[in-house]
Backbone as a printed PyTorch tensor [residue, N CA C, xyz], in Angstrom:
tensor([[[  64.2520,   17.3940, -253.6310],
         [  64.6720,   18.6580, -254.2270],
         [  63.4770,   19.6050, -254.2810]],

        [[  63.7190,   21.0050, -254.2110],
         [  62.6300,   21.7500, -254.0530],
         [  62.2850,   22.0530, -255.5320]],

        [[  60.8190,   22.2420, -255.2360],
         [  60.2600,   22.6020, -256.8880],
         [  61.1800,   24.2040, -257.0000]],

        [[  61.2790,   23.9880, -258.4490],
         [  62.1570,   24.8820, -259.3490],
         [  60.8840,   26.4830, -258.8360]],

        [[  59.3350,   26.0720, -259.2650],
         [  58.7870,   27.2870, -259.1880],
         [  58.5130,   28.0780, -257.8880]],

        [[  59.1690,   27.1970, -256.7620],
         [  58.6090,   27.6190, -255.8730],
         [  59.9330,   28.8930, -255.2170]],

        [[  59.8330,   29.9750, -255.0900],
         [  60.8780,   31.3110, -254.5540],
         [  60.8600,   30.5070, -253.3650]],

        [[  62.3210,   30.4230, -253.2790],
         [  63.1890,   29.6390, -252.2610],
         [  64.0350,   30.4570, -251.8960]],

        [[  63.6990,   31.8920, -251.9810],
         [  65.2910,   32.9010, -251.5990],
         [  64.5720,   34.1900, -250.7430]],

        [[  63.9790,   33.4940, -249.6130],
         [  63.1380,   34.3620, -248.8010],
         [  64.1360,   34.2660, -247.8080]],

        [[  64.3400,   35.3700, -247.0690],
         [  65.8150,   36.1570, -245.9350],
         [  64.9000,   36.9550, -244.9840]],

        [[  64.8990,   36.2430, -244.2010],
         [  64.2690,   36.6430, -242.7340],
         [  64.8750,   37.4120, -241.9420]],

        [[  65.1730,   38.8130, -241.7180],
         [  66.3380,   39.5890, -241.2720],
         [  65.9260,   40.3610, -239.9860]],

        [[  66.2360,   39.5370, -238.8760],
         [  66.3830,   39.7110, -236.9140],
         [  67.2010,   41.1550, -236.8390]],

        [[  66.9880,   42.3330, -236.8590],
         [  67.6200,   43.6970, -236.6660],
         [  66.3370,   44.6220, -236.2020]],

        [[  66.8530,   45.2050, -234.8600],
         [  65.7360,   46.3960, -234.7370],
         [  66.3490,   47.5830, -235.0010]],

        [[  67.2710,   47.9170, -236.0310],
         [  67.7850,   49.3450, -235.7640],
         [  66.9890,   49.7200, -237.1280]],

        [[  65.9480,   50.0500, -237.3960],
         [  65.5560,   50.6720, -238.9540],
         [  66.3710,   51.2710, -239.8570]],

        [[  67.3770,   52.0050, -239.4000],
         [  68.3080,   52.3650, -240.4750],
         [  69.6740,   51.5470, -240.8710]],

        [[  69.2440,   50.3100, -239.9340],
         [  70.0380,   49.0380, -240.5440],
         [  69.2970,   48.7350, -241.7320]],

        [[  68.2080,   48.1380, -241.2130],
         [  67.3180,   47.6080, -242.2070],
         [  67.5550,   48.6670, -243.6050]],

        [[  67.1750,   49.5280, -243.7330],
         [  67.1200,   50.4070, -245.0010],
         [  68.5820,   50.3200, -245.7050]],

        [[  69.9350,   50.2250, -244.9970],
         [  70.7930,   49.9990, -245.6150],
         [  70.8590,   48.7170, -246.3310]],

        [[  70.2380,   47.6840, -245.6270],
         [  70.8800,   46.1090, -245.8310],
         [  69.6090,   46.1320, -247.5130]],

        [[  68.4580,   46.6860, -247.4520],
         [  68.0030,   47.1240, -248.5990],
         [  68.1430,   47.4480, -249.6330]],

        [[  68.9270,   48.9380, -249.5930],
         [  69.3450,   49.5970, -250.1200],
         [  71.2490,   48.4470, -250.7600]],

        [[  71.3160,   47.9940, -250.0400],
         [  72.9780,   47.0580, -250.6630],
         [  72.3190,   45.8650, -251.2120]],

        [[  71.5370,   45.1960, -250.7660],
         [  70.6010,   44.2080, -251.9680],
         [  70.4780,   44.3300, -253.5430]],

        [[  69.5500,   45.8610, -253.5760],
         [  69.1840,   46.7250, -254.6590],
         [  70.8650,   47.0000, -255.2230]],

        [[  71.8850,   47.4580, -254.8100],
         [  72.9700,   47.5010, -255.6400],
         [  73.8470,   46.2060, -256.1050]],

        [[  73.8780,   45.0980, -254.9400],
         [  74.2950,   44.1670, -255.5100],
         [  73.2880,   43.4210, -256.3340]],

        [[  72.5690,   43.5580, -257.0100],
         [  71.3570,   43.3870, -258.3830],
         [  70.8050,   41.5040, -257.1500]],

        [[  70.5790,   41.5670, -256.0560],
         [  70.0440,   40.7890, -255.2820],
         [  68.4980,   40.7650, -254.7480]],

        [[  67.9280,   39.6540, -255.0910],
         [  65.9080,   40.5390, -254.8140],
         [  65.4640,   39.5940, -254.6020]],

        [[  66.2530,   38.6390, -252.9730],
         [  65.2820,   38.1110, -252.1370],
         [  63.9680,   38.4870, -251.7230]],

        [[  63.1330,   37.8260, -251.8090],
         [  61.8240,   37.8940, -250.9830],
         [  62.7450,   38.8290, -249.2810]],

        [[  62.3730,   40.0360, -248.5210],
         [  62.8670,   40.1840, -247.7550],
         [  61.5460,   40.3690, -245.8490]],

        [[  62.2170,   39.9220, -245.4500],
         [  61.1210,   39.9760, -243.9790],
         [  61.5680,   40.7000, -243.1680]],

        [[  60.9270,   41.5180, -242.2030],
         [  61.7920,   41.7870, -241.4380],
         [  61.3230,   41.7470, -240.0870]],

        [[  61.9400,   40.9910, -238.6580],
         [  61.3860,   40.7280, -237.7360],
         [  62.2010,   41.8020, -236.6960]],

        [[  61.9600,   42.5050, -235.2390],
         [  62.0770,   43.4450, -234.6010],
         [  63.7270,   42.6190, -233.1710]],

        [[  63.3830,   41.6860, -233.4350],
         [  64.1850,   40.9180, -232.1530],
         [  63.9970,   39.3390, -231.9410]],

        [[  64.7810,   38.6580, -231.3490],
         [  64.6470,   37.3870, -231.4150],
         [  63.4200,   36.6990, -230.3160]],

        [[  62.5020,   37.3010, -229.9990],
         [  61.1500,   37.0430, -229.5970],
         [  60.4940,   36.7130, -230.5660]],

        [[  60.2990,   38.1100, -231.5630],
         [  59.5400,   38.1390, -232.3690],
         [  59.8340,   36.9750, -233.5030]],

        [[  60.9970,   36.5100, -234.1590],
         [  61.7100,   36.0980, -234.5600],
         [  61.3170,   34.2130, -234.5290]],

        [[  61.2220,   34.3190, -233.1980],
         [  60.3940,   33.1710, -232.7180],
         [  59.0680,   32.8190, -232.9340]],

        [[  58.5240,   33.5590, -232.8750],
         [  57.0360,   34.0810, -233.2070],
         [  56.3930,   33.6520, -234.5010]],

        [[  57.4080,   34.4360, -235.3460],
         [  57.4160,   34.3660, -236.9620],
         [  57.6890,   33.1940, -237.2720]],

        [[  58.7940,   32.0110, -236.9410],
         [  59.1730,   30.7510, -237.3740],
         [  58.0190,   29.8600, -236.5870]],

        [[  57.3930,   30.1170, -235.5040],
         [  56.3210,   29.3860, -234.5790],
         [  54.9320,   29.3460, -235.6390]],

        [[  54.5200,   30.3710, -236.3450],
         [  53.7560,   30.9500, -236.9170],
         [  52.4740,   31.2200, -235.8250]],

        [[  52.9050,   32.1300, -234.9920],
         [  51.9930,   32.9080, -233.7410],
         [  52.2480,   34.4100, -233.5640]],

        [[  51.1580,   35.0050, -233.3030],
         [  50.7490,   36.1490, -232.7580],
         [  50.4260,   36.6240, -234.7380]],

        [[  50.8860,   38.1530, -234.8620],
         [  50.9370,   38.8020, -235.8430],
         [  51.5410,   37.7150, -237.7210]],

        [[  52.0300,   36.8960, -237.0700],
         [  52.8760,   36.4310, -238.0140],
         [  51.8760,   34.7520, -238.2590]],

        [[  51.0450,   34.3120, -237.7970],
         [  50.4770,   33.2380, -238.1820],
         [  49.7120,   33.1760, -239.3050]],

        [[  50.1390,   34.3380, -240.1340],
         [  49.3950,   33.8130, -241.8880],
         [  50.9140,   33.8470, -242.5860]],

        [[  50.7830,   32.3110, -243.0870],
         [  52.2400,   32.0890, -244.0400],
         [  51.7080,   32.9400, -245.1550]],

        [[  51.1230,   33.2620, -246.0230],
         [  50.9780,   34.3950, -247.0410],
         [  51.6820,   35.3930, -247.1700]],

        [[  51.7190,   36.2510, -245.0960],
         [  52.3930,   37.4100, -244.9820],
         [  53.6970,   37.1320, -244.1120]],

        [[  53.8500,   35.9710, -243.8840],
         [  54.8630,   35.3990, -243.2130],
         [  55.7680,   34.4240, -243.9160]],

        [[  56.0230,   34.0410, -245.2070],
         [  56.5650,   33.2010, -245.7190],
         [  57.6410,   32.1460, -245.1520]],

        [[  58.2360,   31.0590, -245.3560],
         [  59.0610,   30.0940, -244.7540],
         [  60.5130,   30.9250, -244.7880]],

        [[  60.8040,   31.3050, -243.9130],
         [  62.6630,   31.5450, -244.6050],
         [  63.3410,   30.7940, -244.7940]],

        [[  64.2360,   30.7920, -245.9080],
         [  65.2790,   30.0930, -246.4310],
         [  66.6180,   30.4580, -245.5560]],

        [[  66.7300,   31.7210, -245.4760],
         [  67.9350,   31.6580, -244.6200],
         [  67.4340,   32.9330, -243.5000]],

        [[  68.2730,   32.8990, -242.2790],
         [  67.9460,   34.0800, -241.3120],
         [  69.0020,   34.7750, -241.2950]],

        [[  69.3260,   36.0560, -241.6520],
         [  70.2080,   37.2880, -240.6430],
         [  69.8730,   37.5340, -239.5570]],

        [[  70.7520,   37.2430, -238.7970],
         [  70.5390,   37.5910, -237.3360],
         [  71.3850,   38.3180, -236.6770]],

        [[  71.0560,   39.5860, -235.7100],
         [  71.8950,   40.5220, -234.9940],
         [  71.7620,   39.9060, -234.2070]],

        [[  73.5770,   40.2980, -232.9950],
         [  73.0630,   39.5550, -231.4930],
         [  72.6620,   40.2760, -230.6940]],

        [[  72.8260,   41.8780, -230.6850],
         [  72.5930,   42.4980, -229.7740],
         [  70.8730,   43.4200, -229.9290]],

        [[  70.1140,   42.4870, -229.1200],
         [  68.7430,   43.1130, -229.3250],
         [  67.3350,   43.3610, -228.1280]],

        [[  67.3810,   44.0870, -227.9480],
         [  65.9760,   43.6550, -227.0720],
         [  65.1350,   42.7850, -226.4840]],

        [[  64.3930,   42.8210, -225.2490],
         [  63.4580,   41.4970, -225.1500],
         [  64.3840,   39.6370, -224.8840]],

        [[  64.7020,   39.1890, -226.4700],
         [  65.6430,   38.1620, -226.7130],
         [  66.6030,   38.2850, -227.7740]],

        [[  67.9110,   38.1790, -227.0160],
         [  69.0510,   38.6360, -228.2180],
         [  69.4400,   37.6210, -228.7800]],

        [[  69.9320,   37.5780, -229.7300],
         [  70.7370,   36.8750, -230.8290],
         [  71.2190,   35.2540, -230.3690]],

        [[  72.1790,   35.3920, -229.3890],
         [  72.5630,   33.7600, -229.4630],
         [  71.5460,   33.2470, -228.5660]],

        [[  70.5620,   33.5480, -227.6390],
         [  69.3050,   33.2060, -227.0930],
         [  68.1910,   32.7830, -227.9170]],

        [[  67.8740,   33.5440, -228.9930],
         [  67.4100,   33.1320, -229.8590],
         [  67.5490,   31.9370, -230.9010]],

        [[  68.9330,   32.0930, -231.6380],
         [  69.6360,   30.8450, -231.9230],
         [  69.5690,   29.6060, -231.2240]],

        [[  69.9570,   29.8480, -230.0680],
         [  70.1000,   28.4420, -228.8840],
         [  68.4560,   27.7470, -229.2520]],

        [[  67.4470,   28.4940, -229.2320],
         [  65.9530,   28.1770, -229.2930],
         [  65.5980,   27.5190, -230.5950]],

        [[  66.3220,   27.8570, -232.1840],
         [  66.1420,   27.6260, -232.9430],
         [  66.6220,   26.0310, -232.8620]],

        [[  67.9050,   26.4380, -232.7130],
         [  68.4420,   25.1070, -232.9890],
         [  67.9610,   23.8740, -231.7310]],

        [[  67.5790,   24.0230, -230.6870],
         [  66.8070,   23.0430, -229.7840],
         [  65.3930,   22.7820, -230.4430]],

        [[  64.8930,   23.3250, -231.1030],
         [  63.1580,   23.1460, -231.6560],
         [  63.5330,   21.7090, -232.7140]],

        [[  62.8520,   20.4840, -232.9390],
         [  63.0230,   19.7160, -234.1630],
         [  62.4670,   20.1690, -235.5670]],

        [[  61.4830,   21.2130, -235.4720],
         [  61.1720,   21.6460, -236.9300],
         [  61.9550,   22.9080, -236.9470]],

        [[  62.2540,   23.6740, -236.4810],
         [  62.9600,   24.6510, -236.7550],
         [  64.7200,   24.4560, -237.1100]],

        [[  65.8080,   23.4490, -236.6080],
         [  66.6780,   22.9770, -236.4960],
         [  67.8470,   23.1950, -237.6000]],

        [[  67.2700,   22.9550, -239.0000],
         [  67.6610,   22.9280, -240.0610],
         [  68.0590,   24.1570, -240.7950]],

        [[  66.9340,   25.6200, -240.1630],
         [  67.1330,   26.6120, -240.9270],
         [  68.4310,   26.9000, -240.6010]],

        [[  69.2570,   27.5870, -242.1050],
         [  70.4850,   28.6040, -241.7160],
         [  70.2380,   29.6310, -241.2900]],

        [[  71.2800,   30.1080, -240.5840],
         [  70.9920,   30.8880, -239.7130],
         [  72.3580,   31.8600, -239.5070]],

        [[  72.4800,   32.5680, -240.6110],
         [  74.0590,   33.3500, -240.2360],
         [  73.4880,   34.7150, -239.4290]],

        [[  75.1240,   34.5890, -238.8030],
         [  75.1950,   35.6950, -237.6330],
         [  76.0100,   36.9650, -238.1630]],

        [[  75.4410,   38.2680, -238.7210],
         [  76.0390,   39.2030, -238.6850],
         [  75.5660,   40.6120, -237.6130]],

        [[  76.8230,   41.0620, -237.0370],
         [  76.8430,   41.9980, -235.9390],
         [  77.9780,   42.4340, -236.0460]],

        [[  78.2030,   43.5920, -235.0710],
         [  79.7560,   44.4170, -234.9010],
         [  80.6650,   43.9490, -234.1280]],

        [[  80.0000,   42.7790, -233.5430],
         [  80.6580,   42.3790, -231.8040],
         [  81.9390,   41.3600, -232.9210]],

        [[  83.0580,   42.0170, -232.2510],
         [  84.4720,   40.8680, -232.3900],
         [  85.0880,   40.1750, -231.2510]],

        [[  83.7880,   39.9010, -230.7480],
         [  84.5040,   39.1540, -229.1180],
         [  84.3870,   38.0310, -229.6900]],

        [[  85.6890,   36.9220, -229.5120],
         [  85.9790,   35.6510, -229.6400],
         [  84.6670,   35.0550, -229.1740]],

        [[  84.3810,   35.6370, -227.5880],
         [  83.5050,   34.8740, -226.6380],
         [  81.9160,   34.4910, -227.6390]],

        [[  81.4340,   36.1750, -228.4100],
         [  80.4050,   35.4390, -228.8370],
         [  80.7170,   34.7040, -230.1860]],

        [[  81.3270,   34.9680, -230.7760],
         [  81.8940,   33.9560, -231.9640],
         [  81.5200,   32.6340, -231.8520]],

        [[  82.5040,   31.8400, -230.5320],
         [  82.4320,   30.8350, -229.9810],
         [  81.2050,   30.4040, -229.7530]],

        [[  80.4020,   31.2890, -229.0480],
         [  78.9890,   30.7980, -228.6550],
         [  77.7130,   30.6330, -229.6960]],

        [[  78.2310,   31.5170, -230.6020],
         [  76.9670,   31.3600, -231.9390],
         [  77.6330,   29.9240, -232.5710]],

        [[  78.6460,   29.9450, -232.8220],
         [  78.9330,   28.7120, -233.4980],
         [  78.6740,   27.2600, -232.5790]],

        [[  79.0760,   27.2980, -231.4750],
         [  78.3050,   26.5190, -230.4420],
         [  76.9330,   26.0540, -230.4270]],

        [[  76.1340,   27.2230, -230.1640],
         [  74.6250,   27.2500, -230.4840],
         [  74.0790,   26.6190, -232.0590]],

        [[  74.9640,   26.8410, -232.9340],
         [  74.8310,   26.1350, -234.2070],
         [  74.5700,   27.0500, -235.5010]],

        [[  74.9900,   28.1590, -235.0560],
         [  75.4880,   29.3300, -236.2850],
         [  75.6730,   28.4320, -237.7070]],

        [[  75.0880,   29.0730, -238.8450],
         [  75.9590,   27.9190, -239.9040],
         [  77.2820,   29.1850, -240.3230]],

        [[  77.4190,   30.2280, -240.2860],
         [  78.6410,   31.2660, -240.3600],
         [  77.8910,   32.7920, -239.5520]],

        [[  79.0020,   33.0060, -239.2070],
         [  79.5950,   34.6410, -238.1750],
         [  79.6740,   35.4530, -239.3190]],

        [[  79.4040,   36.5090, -239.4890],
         [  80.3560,   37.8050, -240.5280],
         [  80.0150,   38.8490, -239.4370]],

        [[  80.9280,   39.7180, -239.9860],
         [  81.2610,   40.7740, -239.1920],
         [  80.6200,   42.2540, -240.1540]],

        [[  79.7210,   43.0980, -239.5130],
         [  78.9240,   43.8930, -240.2950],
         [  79.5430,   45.0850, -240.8850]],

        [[  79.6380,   44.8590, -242.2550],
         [  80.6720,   45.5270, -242.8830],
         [  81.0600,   47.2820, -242.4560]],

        [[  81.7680,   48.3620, -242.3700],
         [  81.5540,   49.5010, -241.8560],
         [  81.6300,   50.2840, -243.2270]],

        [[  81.5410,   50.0680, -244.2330],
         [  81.9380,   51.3800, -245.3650],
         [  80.3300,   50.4830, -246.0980]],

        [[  79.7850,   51.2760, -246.4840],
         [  78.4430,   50.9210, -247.6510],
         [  78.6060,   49.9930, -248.7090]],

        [[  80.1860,   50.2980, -249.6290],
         [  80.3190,   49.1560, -250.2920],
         [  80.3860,   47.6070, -250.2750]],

        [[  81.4540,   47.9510, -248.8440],
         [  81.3190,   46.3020, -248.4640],
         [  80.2910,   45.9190, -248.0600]],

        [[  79.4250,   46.5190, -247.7110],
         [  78.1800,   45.6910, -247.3000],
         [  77.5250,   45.5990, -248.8210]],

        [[  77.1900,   45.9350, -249.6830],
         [  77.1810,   45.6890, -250.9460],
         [  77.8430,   44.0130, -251.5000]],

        [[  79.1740,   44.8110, -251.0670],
         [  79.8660,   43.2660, -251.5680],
         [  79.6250,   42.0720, -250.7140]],

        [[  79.5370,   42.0500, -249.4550],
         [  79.3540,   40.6040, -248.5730],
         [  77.5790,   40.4210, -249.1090]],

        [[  76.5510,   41.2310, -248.5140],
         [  75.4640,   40.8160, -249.1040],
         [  75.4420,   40.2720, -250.4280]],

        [[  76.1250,   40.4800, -251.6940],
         [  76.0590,   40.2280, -253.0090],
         [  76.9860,   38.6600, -252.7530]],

        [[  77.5970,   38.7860, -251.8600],
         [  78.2080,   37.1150, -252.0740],
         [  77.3320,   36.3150, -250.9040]],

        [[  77.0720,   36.6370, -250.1800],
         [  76.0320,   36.1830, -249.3040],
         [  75.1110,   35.4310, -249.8890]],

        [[  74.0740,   36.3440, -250.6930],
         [  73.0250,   35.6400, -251.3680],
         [  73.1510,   34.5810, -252.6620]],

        [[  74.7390,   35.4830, -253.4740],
         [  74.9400,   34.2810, -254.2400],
         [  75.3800,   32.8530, -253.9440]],

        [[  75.7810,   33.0180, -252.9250],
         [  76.0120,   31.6920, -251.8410],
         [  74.8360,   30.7140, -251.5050]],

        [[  74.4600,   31.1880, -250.4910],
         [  73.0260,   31.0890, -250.1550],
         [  71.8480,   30.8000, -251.3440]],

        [[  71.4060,   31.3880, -252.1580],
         [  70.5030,   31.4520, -252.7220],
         [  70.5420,   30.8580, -254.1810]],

        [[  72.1280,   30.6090, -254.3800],
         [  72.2760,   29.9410, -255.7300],
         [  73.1590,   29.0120, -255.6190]],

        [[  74.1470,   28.7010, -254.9160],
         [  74.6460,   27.7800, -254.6970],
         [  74.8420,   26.2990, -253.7330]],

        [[  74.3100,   26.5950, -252.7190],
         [  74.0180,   25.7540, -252.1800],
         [  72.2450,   25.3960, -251.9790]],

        [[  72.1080,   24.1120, -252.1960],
         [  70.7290,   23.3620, -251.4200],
         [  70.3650,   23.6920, -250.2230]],

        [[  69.2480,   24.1250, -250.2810],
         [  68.4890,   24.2420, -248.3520],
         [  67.7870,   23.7510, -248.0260]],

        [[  66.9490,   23.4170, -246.8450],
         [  66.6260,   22.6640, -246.7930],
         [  64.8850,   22.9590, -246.8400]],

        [[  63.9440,   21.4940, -247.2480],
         [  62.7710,   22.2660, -247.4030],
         [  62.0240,   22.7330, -246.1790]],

        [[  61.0840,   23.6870, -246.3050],
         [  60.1720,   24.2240, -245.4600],
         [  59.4980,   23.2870, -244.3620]],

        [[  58.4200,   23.5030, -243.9340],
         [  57.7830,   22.4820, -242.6070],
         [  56.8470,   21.8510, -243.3260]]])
């Protein structure tokens, strides 16, 4: 079991659109939610950060994530490419890893969950709901279920 003192509700969030990011922020702050928050550019970088290489090899400024948001559609390495990598690594394997994006193609559905998605959501379109899924998200995540420990 993880020590009680140690912040275990660090959210590693794979999006390069910046005014994603500022929203998914900004709906944190309203659903009264205040993960530790990271934010990585694409699933290269993403890699990088969980590898602990290049920019990201001081855990201080890089902390362990507890869980990842991940977009699929991104630059460089997208989303279920990235995933596929996570879940083939043996220390990396374990992290959750939910998939939120706009895409409602069955096809990638299928394939993140394949690759080893632990859940799909679909990225809310009105401000509130993203309010509300983030606010059940983290209470999910961050208070109800066990994760697993760090490396």
């Amino acid at each position: 079991m993880a020590d009680p003192g140690v912040n275990r509700s660090v959210l590693l969030v794979v999006e390069d659109d910046q005014d994603d990011q500022l929203l998914l922020v900004d709906a944190l702050r309203a659903a009264g939610q205040a993960p530790t928050l990271k934010f990585v550019q694409d699933g290269q970088e993403l890699l990088d950060y969980l590898r602990r290489e290049g920019e990201h090899s001081d855990p201080a400024r890089s902390p362990w994530p507890s869980l990842i948001l991940l977009d699929l559609r991104m630059p460089r390495l997208d989303g279920p490419a990235a995933l596929e990598a996570i879940k083939a690594d043996p220390r990396l394997r374990r992290l959750p890893v939910v998939v939120m994006t706009t895409s409602w193609s069955e096809r990638d559905i299928a394939r993140c969950y394949d690759a080893g998605a632990s859940s799909f959501v679909l990225k809310p379109v009105t401000f509130q709901k993203l309010v509300e899924v983030m606010g059940r998200l983290c209470r999910y995540w961050f208070g109800t279920v066990e994760l697993p420990p760090g490396p």
